[in-house]
C-alpha positions in Angstrom: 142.1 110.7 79.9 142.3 114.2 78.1 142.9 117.1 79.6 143.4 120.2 77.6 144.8 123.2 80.0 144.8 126.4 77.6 142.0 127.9 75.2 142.7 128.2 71.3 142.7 131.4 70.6 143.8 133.0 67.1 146.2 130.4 66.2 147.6 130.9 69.9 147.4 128.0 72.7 146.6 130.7 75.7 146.3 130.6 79.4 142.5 131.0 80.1 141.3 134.2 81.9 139.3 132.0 84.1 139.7 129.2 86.1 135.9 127.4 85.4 136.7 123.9 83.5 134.3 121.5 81.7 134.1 118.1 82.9 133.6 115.5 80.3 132.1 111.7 81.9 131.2 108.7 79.5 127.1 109.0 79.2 127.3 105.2 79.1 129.4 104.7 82.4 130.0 107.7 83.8 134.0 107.4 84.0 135.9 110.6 83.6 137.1 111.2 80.4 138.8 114.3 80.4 138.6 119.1 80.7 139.1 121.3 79.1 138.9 125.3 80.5 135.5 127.3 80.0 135.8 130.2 78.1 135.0 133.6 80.1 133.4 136.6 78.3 137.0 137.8 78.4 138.5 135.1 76.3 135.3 135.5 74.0 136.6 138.7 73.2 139.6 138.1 72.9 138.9 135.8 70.2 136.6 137.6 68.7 139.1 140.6 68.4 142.0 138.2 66.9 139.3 137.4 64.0 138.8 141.0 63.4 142.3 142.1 63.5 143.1 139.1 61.3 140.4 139.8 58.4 141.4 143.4 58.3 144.7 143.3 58.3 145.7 139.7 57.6 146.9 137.9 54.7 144.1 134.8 54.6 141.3 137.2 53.2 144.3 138.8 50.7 145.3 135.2 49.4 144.1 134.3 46.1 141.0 131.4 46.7 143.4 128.7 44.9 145.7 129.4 47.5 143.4 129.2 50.5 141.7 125.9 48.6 145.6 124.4 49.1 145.7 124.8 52.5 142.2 123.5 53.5 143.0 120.6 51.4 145.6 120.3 53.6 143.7 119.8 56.4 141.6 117.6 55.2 143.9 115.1 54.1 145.5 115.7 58.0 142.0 114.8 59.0 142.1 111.9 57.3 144.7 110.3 58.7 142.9 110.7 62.1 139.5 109.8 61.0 138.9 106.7 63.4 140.7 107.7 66.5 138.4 110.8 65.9 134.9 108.4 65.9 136.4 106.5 68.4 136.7 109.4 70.9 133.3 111.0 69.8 131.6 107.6 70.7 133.3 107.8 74.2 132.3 111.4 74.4 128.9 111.5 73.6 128.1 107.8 73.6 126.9 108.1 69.7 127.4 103.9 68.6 131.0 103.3 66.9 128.9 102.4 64.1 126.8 105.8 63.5 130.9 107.8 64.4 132.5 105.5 61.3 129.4 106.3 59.1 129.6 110.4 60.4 133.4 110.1 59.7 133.0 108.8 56.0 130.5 111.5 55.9 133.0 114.6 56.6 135.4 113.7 53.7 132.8 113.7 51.7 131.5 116.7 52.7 135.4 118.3 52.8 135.6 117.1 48.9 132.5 118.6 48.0 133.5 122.1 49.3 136.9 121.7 48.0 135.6 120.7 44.2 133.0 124.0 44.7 135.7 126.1 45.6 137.8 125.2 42.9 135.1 126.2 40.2 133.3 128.9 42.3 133.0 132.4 40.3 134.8 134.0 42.6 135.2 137.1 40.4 133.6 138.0 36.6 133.2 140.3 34.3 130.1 140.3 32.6 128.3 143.1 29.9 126.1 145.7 31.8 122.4 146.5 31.1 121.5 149.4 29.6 125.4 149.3 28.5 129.3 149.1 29.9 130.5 146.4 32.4 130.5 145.1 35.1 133.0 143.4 38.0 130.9 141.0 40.1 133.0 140.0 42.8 132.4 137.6 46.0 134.1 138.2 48.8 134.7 137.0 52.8 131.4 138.2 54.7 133.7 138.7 57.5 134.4 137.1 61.2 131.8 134.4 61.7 131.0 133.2 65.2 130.6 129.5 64.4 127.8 127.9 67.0 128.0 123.4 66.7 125.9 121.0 69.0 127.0 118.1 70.3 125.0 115.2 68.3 127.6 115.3 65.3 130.2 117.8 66.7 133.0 117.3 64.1 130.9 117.3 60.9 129.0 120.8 62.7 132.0 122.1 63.2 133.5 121.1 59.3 130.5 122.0 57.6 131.0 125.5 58.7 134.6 125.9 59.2 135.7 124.8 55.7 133.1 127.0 53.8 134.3 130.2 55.9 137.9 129.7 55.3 137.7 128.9 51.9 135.8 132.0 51.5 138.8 133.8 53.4 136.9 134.5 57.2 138.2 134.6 60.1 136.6 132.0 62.4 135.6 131.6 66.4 134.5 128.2 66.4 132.2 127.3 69.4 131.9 124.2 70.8 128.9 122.6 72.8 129.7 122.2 76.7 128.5 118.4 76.2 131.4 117.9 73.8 134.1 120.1 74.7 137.1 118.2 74.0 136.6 116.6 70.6 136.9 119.9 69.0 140.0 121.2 70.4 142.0 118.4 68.1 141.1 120.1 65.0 143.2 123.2 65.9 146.5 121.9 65.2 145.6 120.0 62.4 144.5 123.7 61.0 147.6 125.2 62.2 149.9 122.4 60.5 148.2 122.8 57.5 149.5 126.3 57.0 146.4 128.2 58.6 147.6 131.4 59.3 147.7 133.1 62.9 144.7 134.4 63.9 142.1 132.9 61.2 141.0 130.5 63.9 139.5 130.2 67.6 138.2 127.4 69.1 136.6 127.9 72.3 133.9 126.0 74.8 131.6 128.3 76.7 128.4 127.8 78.5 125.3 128.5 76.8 125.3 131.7 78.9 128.6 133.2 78.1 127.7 132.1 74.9 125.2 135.0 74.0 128.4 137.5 73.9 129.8 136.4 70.9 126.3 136.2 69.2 126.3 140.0 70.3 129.6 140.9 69.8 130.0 144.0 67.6 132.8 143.1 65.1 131.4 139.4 64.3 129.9 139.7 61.0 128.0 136.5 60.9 126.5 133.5 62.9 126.6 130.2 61.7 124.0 128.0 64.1 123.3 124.5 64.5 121.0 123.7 67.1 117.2 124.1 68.2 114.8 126.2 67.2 114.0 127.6 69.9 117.7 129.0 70.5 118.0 129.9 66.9 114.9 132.1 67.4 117.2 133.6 70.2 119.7 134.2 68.2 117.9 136.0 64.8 116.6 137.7 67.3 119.4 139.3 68.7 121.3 139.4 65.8 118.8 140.7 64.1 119.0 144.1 66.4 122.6 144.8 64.9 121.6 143.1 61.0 124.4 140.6 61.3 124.2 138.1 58.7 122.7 135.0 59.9 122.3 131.0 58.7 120.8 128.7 61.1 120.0 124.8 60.3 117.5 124.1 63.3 115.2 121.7 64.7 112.7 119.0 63.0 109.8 116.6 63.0 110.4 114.8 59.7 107.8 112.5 58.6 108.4 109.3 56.2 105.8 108.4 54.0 105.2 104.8 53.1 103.1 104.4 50.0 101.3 101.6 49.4 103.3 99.7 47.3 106.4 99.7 49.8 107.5 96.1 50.5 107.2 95.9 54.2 109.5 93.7 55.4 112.1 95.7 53.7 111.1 99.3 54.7 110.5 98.8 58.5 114.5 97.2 58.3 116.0 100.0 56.8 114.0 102.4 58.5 115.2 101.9 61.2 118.7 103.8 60.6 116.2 107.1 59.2 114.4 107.6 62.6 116.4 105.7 65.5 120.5 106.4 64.4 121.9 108.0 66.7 119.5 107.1 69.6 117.3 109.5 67.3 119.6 112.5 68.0 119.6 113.9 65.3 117.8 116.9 63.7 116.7 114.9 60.6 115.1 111.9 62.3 112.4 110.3 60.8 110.2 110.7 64.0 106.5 110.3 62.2 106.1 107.3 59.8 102.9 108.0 57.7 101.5 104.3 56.8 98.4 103.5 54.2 95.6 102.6 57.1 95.3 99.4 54.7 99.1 98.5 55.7 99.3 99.7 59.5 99.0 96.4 61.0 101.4 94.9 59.1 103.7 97.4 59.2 104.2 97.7 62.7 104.6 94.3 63.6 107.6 94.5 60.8 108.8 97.4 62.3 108.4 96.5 66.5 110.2 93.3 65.3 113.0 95.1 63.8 113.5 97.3 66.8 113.3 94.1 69.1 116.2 92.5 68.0 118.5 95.9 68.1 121.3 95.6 70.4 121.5 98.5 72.9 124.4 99.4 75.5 128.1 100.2 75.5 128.5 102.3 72.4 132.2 101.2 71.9 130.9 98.1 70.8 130.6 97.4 67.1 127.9 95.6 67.8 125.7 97.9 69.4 123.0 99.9 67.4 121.7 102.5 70.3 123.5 103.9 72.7 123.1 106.4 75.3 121.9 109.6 75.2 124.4 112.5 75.7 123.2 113.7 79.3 121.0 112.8 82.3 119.1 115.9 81.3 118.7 114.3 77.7 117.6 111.3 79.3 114.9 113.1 81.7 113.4 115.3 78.8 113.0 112.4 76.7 111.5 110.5 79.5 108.6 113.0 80.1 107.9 113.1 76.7 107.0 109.6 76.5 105.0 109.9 79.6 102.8 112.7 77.9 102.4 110.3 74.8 100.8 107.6 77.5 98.7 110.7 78.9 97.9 111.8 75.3 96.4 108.3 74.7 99.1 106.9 72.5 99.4 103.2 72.9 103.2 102.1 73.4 103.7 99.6 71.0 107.4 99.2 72.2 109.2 100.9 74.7 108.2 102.9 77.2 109.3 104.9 79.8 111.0 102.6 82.3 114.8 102.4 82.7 116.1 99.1 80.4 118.5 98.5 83.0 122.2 100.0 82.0 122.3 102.3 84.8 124.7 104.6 85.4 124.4 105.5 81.4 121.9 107.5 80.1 119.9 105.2 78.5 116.2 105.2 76.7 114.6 102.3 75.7 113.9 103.1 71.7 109.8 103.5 72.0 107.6 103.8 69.2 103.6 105.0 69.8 100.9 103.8 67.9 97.5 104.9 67.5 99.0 108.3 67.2 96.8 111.6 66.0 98.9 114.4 64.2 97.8 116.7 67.2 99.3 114.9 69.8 102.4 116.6 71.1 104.5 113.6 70.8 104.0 114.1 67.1 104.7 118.1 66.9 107.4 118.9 69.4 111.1 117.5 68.7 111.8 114.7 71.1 115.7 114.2 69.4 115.8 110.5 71.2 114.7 107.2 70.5 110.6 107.8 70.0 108.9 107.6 66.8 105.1 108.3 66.2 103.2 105.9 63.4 100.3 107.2 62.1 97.6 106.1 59.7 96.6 107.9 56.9 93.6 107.0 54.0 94.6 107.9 50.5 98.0 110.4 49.5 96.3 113.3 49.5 95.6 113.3 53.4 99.4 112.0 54.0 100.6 114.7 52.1 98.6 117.1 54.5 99.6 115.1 57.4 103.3 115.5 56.6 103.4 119.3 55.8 101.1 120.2 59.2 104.3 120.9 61.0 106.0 124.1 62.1 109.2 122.4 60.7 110.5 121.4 57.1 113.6 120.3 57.2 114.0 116.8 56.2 111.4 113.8 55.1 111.1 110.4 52.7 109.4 108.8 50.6 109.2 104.9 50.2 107.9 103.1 47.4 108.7 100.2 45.0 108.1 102.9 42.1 110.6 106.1 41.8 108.9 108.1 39.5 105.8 107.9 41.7 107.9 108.8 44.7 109.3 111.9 43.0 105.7 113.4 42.6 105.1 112.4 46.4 108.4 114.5 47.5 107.5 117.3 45.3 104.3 118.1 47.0 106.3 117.8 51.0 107.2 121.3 52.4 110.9 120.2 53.7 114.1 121.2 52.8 115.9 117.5 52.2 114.1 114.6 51.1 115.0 110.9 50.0 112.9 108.1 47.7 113.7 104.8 49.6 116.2 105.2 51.7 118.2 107.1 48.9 121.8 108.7 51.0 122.1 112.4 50.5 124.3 114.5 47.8 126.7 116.5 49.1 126.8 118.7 46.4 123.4 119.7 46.9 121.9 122.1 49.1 120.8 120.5 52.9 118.4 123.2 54.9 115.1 123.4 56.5 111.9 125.4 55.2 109.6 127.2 58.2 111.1 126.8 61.4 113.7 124.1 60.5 116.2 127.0 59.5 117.5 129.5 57.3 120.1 129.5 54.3 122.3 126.1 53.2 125.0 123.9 53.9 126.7 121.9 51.6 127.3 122.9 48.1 128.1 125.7 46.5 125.0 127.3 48.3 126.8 126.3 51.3 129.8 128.2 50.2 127.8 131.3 49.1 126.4 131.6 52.7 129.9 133.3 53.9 131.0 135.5 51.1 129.3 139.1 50.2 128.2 139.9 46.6 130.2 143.7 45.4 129.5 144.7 42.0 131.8 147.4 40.2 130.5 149.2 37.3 133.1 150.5 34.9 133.4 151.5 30.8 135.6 149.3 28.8 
């Protein structure tokens, strides 16, 4: 049990202002697992304020970048040391499978090495000749305090993938945490602080989705950094937008897979699998339509309805287990009704469905996958994020193609074939952000964002890095 009694709030562990706590119970049994305190619109402020006073008057923003690189190296060798009692307390917190927390944790030090080799080589500041003449200093600098906004799906690589960008760019940092997962988050503060983060750099604070909205409003942040829906992000440009605060938002999708005719069945429908259903299909990237030749369907979905039929589901702490709960009852509802408006929508239910599979108390979804599915359906236009995926038929590439880009969303997609080069020119014609040829795992040194709806700017990368710094260029004659 883990109970956390004060809020950290610019390097400080603080008495809250309130007295509202978060409750954390295991989605797969319901037992208590620990609180943590609520954060009121005071102790938003408050942490907001320590950013501000910190980046104007503090020494992280003054350091030179190799010496800020040192101390988030740091951290991420702390984190290190931590990194399986860290998946094993996500799985217990939001009943993601041990399996799918391992593969998240190996994840993150990629992801920390990445940043780290980018920051090392970043052009922080250069001189370079001026046109029509003279020179000019083209420097990068902090974009300011960042209100940090994470869901709970993949809390610590959210969190990381914003938090080490930031600092290395020499922000100051209110890192928000979902009220899902509020406890997971609250380890990373003294791991920051023991790596020689200085005192007031970072906040890490819970809040409902309510009290939330002041720190997207908040006059001295600079910037939001949001993961999370669409439909919230829209929310949030939206009132950012009023004060012209610098925004980056990686949001919601529909990603469709396309399998070309040459695929080798058998082998596609296993490894597909881990695209659209890790995670219990929570996760923004989810492979949630599967384009299939017309010529191939049949064959394909017994392939696939067999591979799903023989995956384990139930206590996530077991390495054995491939689905596990979904994070909440109201998870569990919304997915729920979606399946029932896939029956209504005249969708057959190939597996699944939506009646409980028996592992009550959890919050538990049987992993369904609809057939005879039309692009128009809602099943196969709205985000479920849960264990649903919609196979539909297509007649030659030129109509999957179209199938695959009629979405409001673009963030993520694949391609799978027996022939790469033939797969390249597939990908290059799909309106998403991310793809993959065959199940190909993603580079961390390359940019990962949605086009249309699915988001705006970059993570990862030195695009990820160039998200939280402002461009300043000084003209001058040698």
């Amino acid at each position: 049990m883990t109970r956390f009694k004060k809020i950290f709030i610019g390097g400080q562990w603080t008495n809250p202002t309130g007295t509202e706590l978060f409750r954390i119970t295991s989605p797969h049994d319901g037992r208590f697992l620990g609180e943590c305190p609520a954060a009121s619109k005071e102790d938003i402020n408050a942490a907001v304020i320590a950013a501000r006073l910190s980046f104007d008057r503090g020494p992280w923003r003054r350091m030179r970048p190799e010496e800020r690189l040192q101390v988030i190296a740091r951290f991420a060798a702390l984190y290190e040391t931590r990194s399986d009692e860290f998946a094993t307390f996500i799985t217990e917190e939001n009943g993601s499978p041990l399996w799918f927390t391992h593969a998240v944790q190996e994840c993150i030090a990629l992801q920390n090495a990445a940043y780290l080799r980018v920051a090392a080589d970043y052009p922080w500041e250069i001189e370079q000749d001026a046109l029509p003449a003279g020179k000019t200093l083209w420097r990068r600098e902090a974009v300011g305090v960042v209100a940090a906004i994470i869901p709970w799906n993949t809390p610590h690589q959210s969190a990381l993938v914003k938090l080490i960008p930031a600092l290395l760019a020499g922000c100051s940092v209110v890192l928000k945490l979902a009220p899902e997962t509020a406890l997971d988050g609250q380890f990373l503060a003294d791991l920051f602080m023991e790596a020689g983060l200085p005192s007031g750099v970072l906040s890490i604070i819970a809040a409902s989705h309510t009290i939330s909205a002041q720190l997207v409003t908040h006059p001295e942040v600079d910037k939001i950094a949001f993961t999370g829906s669409t439909a919230v992000g829209q929310q949030i440009t939206s009132a950012a937008g009023a004060q012209l605060k610098r925004v980056s938002l990686e949001l919601g999708g529909k990603s469709a897979a396309i399998i070309l005719d040459d695929a080798e069945i058998e082998a596609t429908a296993s490894t597909m699998v881990y695209a659209s259903f890790a995670n219990s299909g929570q996760s923004c990237s989810a492979q949630s339509r599967i384009l299939v030749p017309r010529s191939h369907k049949r064959a394909f979905e017994e392939a696939f309805c067999a591979v799903i039929n023989g995956l384990k589901m139930g206590n996530p702490a077991d390495p054995q287990t491939f689905l596990g709960p979904l994070v909440s009852e109201k998870q569990r509802a919304r997915v729920v009704e979606f399946i029932n408006t896939g029956v209504r929508e005249g969708a057959t239910l190939a597996v699944g469905g939506p009646d409980s599979p028996g592992l009550e108390p959890g919050h538990y979804v049987r992993p369904t996958v609809f057939t005879d599915v039309s692009n128009d359906m809602q099943v196969a236009r709205d985000e479920i994020f849960g264990p649903v995926v919609c196979i539909i038929p297509y007649d030659d590439l030129a109509q999957a193609v179209q199938i695959a880009n009629d979405s409001r969303y673009g963030l993520a997609g694949s391609v799978w074939t027996r022939n790469t080069r033939r797969g390249l020119e597939v990908a290059r014609q799909i309106r998403a952000g991310v793809l993959s040829i065959s199940g190909a795992g993603p580079d961390f040194l390359a940019p990962f964002g949605g086009f249309k709806q699915s988001g705006l700017g970059r993570e990862f990368g030195a695009q990820g890095l160039g998200e939280y710094v402002e461009h300043q260029a000084i003209a001058f004659s040698p």
